[in-house]
C-alpha positions in Angstrom: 48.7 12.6 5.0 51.3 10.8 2.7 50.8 13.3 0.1 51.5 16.3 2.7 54.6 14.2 3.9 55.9 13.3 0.6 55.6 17.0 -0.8 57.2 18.5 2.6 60.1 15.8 2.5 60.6 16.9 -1.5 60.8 20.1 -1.4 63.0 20.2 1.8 65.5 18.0 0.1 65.1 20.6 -3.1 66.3 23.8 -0.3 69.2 21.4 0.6 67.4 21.2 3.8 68.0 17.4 4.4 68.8 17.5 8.1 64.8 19.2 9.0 63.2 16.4 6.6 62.4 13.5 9.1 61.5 15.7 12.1 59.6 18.4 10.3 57.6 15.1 8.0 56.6 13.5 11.3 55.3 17.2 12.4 53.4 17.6 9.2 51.7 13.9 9.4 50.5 15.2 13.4 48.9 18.2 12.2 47.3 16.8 9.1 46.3 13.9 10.9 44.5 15.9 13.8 42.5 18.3 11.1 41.2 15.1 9.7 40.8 13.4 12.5 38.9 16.8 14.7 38.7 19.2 12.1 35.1 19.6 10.7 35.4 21.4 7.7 35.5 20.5 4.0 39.3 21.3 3.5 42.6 21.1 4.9 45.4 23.1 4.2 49.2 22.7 4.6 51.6 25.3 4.0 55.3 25.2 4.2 57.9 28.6 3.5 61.4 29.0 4.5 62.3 32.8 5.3 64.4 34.8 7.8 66.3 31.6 9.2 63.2 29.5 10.0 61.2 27.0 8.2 57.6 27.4 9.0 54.4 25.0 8.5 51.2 25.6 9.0 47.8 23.7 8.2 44.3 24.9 8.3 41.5 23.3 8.9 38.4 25.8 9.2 37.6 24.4 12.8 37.9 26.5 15.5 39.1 25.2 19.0 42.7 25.2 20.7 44.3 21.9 19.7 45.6 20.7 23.4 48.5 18.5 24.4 47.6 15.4 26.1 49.0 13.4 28.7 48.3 10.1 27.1 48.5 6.8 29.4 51.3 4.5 28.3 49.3 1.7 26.7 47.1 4.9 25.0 47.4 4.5 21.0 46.1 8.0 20.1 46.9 11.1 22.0 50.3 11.9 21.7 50.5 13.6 18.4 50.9 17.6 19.9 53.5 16.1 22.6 56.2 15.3 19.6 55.1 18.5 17.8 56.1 19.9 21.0 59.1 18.3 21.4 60.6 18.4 18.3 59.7 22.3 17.7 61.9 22.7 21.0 64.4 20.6 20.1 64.9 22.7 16.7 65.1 25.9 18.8 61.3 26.8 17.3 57.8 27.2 18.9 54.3 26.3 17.7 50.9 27.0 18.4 47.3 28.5 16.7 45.9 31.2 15.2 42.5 32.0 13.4 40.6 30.9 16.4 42.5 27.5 16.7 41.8 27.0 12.9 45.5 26.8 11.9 48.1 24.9 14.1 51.4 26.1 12.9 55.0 25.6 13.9 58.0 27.2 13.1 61.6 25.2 13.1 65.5 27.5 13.1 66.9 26.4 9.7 70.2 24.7 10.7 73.1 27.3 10.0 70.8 30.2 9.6 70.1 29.9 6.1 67.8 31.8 4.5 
């Protein structure tokens, strides 16, 4: 999960991208975190491009199943991880979701000033 975070944060800073780097690292540490933690097969993989104004991440995990968002109680320590990627894909005007059966969770964030 550092790895994933470490190379999403670099080469955001690298497409002058600063302002996306600690939301879209906190998304990237959720959906790594949850193939590892629920995915069952033998690799994961992230993705990250940056084309037609929106920055868009995507890891696959070669599980199928709908990832779900949970309600999680307040004193819950798990369980929240698909609320923030929720939340913060809303709050940068983007959306999220599966494909491939559930296999890959993606989400897509608008690049601020609709850069390329």
């Amino acid at each position: 999960m550092g790895a994933a975070r470490r190379l999403a944060a670099a080469r955001l800073r690298y497409c002058g991208l600063e302002t996306l780097v600690d939301d879209a690292t906190l998304i990237v540490s959720e959906l790594v975190t949850n193939a590892i933690q629920h995915g069952r097969g033998a690799q994961v993989t992230f993705t990250m491009t940056v084309r037609d104004g929106f920055l868009r991440m995507a890891v696959h995990d070669e599980t199928t199943g709908r990832p779900v968002v949970h309600d999680a109680d307040n004193d819950a320590e798990h369980g929240r991880g698909l609320f923030l990627v929720d939340c913060l894909t809303a709050a940068h005007g983007g959306t999220w979701g599966t494909s491939d059966g559930g296999a890959t969770t993606w989400c897509h964030l608008a690049v601020p000033d609709g850069r390329p």
